[in-house]
Phi, psi and omega in degrees: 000348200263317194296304166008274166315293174352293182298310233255012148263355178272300174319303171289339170288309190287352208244336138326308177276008178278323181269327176269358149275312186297334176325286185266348197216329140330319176289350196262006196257113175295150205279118197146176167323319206288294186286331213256355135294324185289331153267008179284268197000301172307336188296255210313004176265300166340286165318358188239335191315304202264029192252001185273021184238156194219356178260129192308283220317309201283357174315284194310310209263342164311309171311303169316305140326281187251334149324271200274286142354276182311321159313312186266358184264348209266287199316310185308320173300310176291340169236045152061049166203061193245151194249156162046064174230038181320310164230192180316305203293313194296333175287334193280316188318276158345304190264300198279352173263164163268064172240170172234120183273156197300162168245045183237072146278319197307313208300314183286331159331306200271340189299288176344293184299299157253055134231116187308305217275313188311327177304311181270346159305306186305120176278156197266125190276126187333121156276315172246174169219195194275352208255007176280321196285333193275320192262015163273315182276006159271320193300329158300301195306295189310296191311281230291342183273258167359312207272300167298336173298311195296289186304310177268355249180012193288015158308288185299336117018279218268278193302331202243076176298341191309320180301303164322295220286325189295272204300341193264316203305306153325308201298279190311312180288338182273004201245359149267290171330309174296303192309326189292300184292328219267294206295307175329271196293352160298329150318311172275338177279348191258328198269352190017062185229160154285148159249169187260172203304185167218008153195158198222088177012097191277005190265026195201064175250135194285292177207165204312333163321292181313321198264351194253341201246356203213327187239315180288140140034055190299340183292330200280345187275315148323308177276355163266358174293337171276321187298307212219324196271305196279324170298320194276354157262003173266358182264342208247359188282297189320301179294312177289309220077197222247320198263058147216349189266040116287319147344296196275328176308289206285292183302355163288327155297330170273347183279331172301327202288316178322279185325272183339310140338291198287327171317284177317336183294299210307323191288354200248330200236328189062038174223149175284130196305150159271017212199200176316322169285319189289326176292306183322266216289011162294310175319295175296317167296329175320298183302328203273008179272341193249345176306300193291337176285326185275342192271324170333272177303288188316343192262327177276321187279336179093070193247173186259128203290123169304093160013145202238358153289325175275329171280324157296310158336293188291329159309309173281348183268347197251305185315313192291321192292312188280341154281329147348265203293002182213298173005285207240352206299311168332309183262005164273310188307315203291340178109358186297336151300340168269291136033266185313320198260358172287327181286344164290313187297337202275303160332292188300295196303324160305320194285325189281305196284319207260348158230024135086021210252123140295316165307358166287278151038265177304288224284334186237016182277337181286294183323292178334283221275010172263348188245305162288008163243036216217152174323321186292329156079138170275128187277158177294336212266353171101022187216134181330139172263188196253134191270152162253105210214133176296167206255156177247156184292149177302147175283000000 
């Protein structure tokens, strides 16, 4: 655990001096191929950052964060189009989180400045709401299921993997949506600005367009939209023409988005990907390309729009299945759902034994005892050993 820390203050030390050269000294570069040499360096420091980790949590979501995010925020930047980054904290912000900040800051900035009276008029922007509270106590619920399927119950392990596969694909989506609300008020506590949502109740989606384009992860569907969509539909109009280039745009975007995946796998499993995630998000691009071709003809034929008791089902029913089976399925083989909850018992013990906190105590002894007094067991070093447990089979 300590090395852990280590790294994971070492990581952050390099990519603050990593940002504070692009700041101060990239920015002064004119915008374009010039400043975007001055920053290829970073890329590939970035891209590496999160193989210096050995914890599944910090794999994933570091690789994410600056592996991936923080790489394409850098490309925006480099051709003057990362929005609303006016000063040093708000470009650190910005670039190493996934939010997007509003864009009337400057305007609220200057409000500030000359009315002596607004700091205490102005209310301070909300950091959590209820619905973080609701899905951190699902996302517990999920771990304690997930933790007992494995352990007392490992039969169902072998026969029913569909239950894993199931259980994880929640876990993991509610267990993005908290991180995601988390970076959101670190953001606001530090800039004491609003950013914008980053989802808009993604379980009540009309149809995959709707769920991928208007409700999921919305900071990251902005930036490939900046990143990747938009550019591959000014490159590609000369060739397709106007009645094929969203088509091919959008699926140039979900195959990136695939790679990027496959990227977080690899930071998670340390194996060349099988995948399963670049087929998932093929997938999903085909459909949301035949989608946007079917909205089309219904917008010329006058067709009647599908119900939205019948199209959320089917929507929520097609997304859930197919990350089941292809989503996640990488990171059940690499072992990262078992993996992820020793490090929380492994965490909850550090924090009680080595600081000492009472109330640790209490909080973590019914977790703890699902994992570590369980075939899995404590290692000398305080973290869970690795079950001898088959890989789970494809769905």
């Amino acid at each position: 655990m300590e090395n852990e820390m280590r790294s994971f203050i070492m990581a952050w030390t390099i990519v603050l001096a990593s940002l504070t050269y692009c700041y101060y000294i990239s920015s002064r570069i004119p915008i374009g191929k010039i400043r975007l040499l001055s920053i290829l360096p970073i890329i590939p420091i970035f891209a590496l950052l999160p193989l210096s980790f050995s914890s599944v949590f910090l794999q994933f979501y570091i690789g994410m964060l600056i592996g991936w995010l923080a790489n394409f925020k850098l490309l925006l930047f480099a051709f003057g189009r990362l929005d609303n980054t006016h000063s040093f904290l708000q470009f650190i912000v910005a670039t190493a989180l996934p939010i997007r900040i509003k864009p009337n800051l400057s305007q609220h900035i200057q409000k500030e400045k000359t009315s002596p009276t607004s700091s205490s008029t102005e209310k301070s922007p909300k950091l959590l709401n209820m619905s973080f509270v609701l899905h951190t106590l699902l996302w517990y619920v999920l771990v304690q299921m997930y933790a007992t399927n494995n352990v007392y119950k490992q039969h169902i392990f072998f026969t029913k993997p569909i239950a894993v596969h199931l259980l994880y694909t929640f876990r993991m989506a509610l267990g993005i949506q908290i991180m995601f609300c988390a970076y959101a008020a670190l953001a606001k506590l530090l800039l004491r600005q609003e950013v914008e949502p980053q989802f808009d109740k993604p379980f009540l989606p009309t149809s995959v367009q709707n769920f991928w384009g208007k409700r999921w992860n919305l900071s990251v569907s902005s930036l490939l939209k900046s990143t990747i969509y938009e550019p591959t539909k000014t490159l590609v109009t000369p060739i397709f023409g106007k009645r094929w280039t969203t088509q091919v745009a959008v699926f140039a975007t979900f195959v990136v988005s695939g790679m990027m995946h496959e990227l977080l796998h690899f930071y998670v499993g340390r194996q060349w990907p099988t995948g399963e995630a670049m087929w998932y998000y093929i997938i999903q691009g085909v459909c949301v390309a035949i989608e946007v071709e079917l909205k089309k003809n219904a917008l010329i034929g006058g067709w009647r729009q599908l119900h939205s008791g019948i199209s959320i089902p089917l929507t929520v029913g097609f997304t859930v299945v197919t990350g089941a089976w292809l989503g996640y399925a990488e990171l059940i083989t690499f072992r990262a759902d078992i993996r992820e909850i020793e490090e929380y018992a492994a965490f909850v013990n550090y924090v009680k034994h080595g600081l000492q906190i009472p109330w640790a105590s209490l909080v973590s002894r019914k977790f703890c005892s699902l994992i570590i007094t369980t075939p899995f067991g404590p290692n000398k070093n305080g973290l869970g050993r690795p079950v001898s447990v088959r890989p789970v089979s494809k769905l």
